[in-house]
N, C-alpha and C positions, 0 to 999 in steps of 0.2 A: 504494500500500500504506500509507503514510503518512497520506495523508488517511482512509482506510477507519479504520485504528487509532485515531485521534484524532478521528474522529466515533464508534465506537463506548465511547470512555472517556467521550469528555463529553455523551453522551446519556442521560437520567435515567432511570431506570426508572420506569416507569408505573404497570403492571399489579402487582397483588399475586402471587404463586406459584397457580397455580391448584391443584396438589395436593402436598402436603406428604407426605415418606417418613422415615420412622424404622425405622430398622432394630438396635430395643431388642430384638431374640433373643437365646434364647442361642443357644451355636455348634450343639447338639447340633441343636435345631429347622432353624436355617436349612441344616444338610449333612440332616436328613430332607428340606427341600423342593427342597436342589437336587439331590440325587443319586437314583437308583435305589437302591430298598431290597434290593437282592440283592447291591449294592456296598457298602454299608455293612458295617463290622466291627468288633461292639465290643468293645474293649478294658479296659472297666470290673473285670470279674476282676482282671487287673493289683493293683488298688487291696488285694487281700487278700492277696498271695502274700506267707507271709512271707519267702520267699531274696530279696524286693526292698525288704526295708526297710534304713531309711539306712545302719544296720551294715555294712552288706554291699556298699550299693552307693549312689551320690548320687543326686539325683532328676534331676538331670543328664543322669545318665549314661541314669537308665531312661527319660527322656525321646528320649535319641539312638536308643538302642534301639528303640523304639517306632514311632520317624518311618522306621528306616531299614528294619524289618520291614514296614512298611505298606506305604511309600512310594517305596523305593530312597534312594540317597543322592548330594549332594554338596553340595560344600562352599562352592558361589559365586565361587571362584576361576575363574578361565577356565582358567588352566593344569594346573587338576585335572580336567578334561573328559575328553584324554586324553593322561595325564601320562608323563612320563617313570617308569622305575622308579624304587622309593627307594632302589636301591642308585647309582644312575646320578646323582640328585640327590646322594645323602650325598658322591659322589668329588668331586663341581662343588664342594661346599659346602668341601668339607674342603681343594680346590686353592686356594679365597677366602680361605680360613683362612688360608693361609701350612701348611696340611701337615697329617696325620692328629694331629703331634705338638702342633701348634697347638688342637686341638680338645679333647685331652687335656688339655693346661694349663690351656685357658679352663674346659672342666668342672671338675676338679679346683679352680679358682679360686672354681666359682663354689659347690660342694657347701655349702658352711656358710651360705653367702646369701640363694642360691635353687637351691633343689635342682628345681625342676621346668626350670629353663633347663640345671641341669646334665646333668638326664635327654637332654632334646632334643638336646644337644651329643655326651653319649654316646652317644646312638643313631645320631649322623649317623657317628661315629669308627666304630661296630660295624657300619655297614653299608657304609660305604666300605674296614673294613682289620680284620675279623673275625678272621684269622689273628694280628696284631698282638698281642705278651704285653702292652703297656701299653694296648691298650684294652679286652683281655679284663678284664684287672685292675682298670680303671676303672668299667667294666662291674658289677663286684660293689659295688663299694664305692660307685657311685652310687647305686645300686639299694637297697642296704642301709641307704644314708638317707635314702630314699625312705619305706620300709617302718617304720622306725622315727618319721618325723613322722608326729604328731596328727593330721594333717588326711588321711592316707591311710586310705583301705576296704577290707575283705576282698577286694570285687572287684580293687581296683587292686593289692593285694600280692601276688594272683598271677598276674598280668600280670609281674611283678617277677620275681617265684620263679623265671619263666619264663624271662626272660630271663639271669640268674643262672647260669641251669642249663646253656644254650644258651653261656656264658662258657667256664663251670667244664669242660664237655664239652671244649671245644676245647683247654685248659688243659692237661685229662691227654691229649689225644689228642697233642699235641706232646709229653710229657712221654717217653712210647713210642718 
């Protein structure tokens, strides 16, 4: 095998390429020539609707959209193939934590910093101890500074509102 490798490295090439390939298309052309046209579907409309301009929603987001209406989805992870629930991950996550109450502090830590890490930490707290008054509470007040930074969309504040609400429910249901 040795020798095979080290005669094929220092053996000089000769011959010029007998045919040279460029493949300067664009995408739209080369999925007309490899697909079946009854399998194609365009999605060019898209580009006019106004409920998908950046206001509302990032190009991101209409991107995920798009891929996962066409084409299904996943995320390249192996362990998201076929996952555990995420309420079953958020208990694991929150026993690593040192406790639901651990997840609660580090969000609450991290609100003013980064509120997208403190989203993720609430969400792991509301899906492992949704009954819990301190992460219902956290729940709101993450959310709310969510919704208040710059950088959040129509679409994502009600994603928010949502969750808020699903809080706030539980809130007065215990209050009963």
């Amino acid at each position: 095998m040795a020798l095979t490798l080290g005669l094929l490295v220092t053996q000089p090439v000769c011959a010029a390429p007998q045919r040279i390939v460029s493949l300067n298309l664009c995408i739209d052309q080369l999925v007309l020539m490899l697909a079946e046209h009854g399998r194609i579907a365009s999605v060019s409309y898209l580009a006019a609707d106004p409920s998908l301009r950046e206001q509302y929603v990032s190009v991101e987001d209409v991107s995920k959209m798009v891929i996962k209406r066409y084409t299904g989805w996943w995320d390249d992870l192996p362990s998201s193939w076929s996952p555990a629930s995420l309420e079953a991950q958020a208990v694991a996550i929150a026993e690593l934590a040192g406790g639901v109450d651990a997840l609660v502090r580090a969000a609450r830590t991290a609100i003013d910093g980064d509120v997208v890490m403190a989203c993720h930490l609430a969400d792991w707290a509301w899906l492992a101890a949704p009954d819990d008054p301190a992460v219902q509470e956290l729940v709101l007040d993450v959310y709310e500074a969510r919704i208040v930074d710059p950088a959040s969309n129509t679409q994502e504040m009600l994603a928010y509102i949502d969750a808020m609400t699903a809080a706030r429910r539980r809130q007065l249901a215990a209050e009963r």
